[in-house]
N, C-alpha and C positions, 0 to 999 in steps of 0.2 A: 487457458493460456494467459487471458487477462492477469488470472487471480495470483497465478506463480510469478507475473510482470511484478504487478505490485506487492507483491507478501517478499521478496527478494529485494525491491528500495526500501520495502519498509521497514527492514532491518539496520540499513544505516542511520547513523545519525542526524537527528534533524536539522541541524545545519550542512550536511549533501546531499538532501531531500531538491535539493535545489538544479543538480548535477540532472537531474532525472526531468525533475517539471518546468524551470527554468523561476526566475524571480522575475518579480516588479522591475519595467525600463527605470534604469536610474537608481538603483538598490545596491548601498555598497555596504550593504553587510545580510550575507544569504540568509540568515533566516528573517531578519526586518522585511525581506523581498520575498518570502512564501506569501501564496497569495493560495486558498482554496478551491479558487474559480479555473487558478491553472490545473490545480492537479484534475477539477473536473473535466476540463476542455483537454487535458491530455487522454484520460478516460472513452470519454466521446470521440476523438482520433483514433485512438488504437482498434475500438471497435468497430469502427467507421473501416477501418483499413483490414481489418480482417473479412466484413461483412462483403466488400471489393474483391475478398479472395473470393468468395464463398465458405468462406469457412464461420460457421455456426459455434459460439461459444456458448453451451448451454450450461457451462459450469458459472461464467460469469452474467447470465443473464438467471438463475439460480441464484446467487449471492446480491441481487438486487430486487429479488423477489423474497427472499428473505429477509433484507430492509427496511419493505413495505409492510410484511406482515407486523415487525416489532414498532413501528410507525414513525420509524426514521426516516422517512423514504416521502416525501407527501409530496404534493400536487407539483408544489413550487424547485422540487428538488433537494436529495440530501444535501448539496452544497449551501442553498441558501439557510437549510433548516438548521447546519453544525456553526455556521458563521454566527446566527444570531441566538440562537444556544448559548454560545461560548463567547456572547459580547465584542462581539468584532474581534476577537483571538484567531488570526488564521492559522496559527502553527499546534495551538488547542484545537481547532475544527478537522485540521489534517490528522493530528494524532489520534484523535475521535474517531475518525474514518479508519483509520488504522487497527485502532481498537476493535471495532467493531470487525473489519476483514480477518484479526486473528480469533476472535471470539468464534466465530464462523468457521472456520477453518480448526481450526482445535473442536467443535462440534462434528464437524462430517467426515472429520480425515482424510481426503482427498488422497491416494496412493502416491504422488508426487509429492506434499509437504510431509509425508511421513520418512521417506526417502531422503528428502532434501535434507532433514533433521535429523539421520542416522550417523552422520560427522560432521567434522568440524567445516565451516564454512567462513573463509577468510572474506573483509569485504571488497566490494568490488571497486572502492575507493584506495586509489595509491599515492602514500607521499612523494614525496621528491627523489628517497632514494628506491622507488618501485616497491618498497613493502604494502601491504595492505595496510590501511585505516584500522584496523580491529585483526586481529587474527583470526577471531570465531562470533560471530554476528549471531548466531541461533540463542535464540529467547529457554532459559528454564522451560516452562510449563512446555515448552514444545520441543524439547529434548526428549523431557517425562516421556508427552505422549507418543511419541518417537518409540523409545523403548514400548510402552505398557504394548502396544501391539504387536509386539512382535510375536 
């Protein structure tokens, strides 16, 4: 549930990444106010609030164990680990994160991202006159793999 949460914002653009984790108090231009620490601590909520259901995500506790094994993942947390990677770039360290959740997901196919990528997906972002931001958000390679399986 997690990994569909995020693999769905992570197709918009990163300047409405913001829409989703919220910016820096006092940021008046959304992407100067992505901060990586939020999108972690939205992370830790989500799952925190499912764990309240009882509901077991073992796809995203899976994609975090997969993290760890490629050594993104270490003591102090992928948050800390992509921030100073990426030289205090937090819209690089989110992208990173991103990267790596679609790397993962184009590995294991999950029956829900191949579905989601069988049509067009307008985004969830609307201008003023209620059109969508993007008509079709779906990434190439996850189009591809979309089709190759079927």
């Amino acid at each position: 549930m997690l990994l569909k949460h995020l693999y769905e914002f992570s197709l918009e653009e990163p300047h409405h990444w913001f829409f989703f984790i919220g910016a820096a108090p006092g940021a008046v231009d959304t992407r100067a106010g992505l901060r990586v620490d939020r999108l972690d601590a939205y992370i830790h909520g989500f799952r925190a609030a499912l764990r309240a259901q009882s509901d077991d995500d073992a796809e995203a506790a899976a994609f975090f164990t997969w993290l760890i094994e490629r050594g993104e993942f270490p003591s102090q947390g992928w948050a800390k680990k992509f921030i100073v990677d990426e030289g205090g770039d937090d819209e690089r360290a989110i992208t990173r994160f991103f990267g790596l959740l679609h790397g993962y997901l184009l590995e294991k196919r999950p029956p829900w991202f191949l579905a989601f990528n069988q049509e067009p997906r307008p985004s969830q972002i609307r201008r003023g006159t209620g059109a969508p931001a993007r008509p079709d958000v779906r990434l190439p390679p996850h189009i591809e793999a979309s089709r190759s399986a079927r």
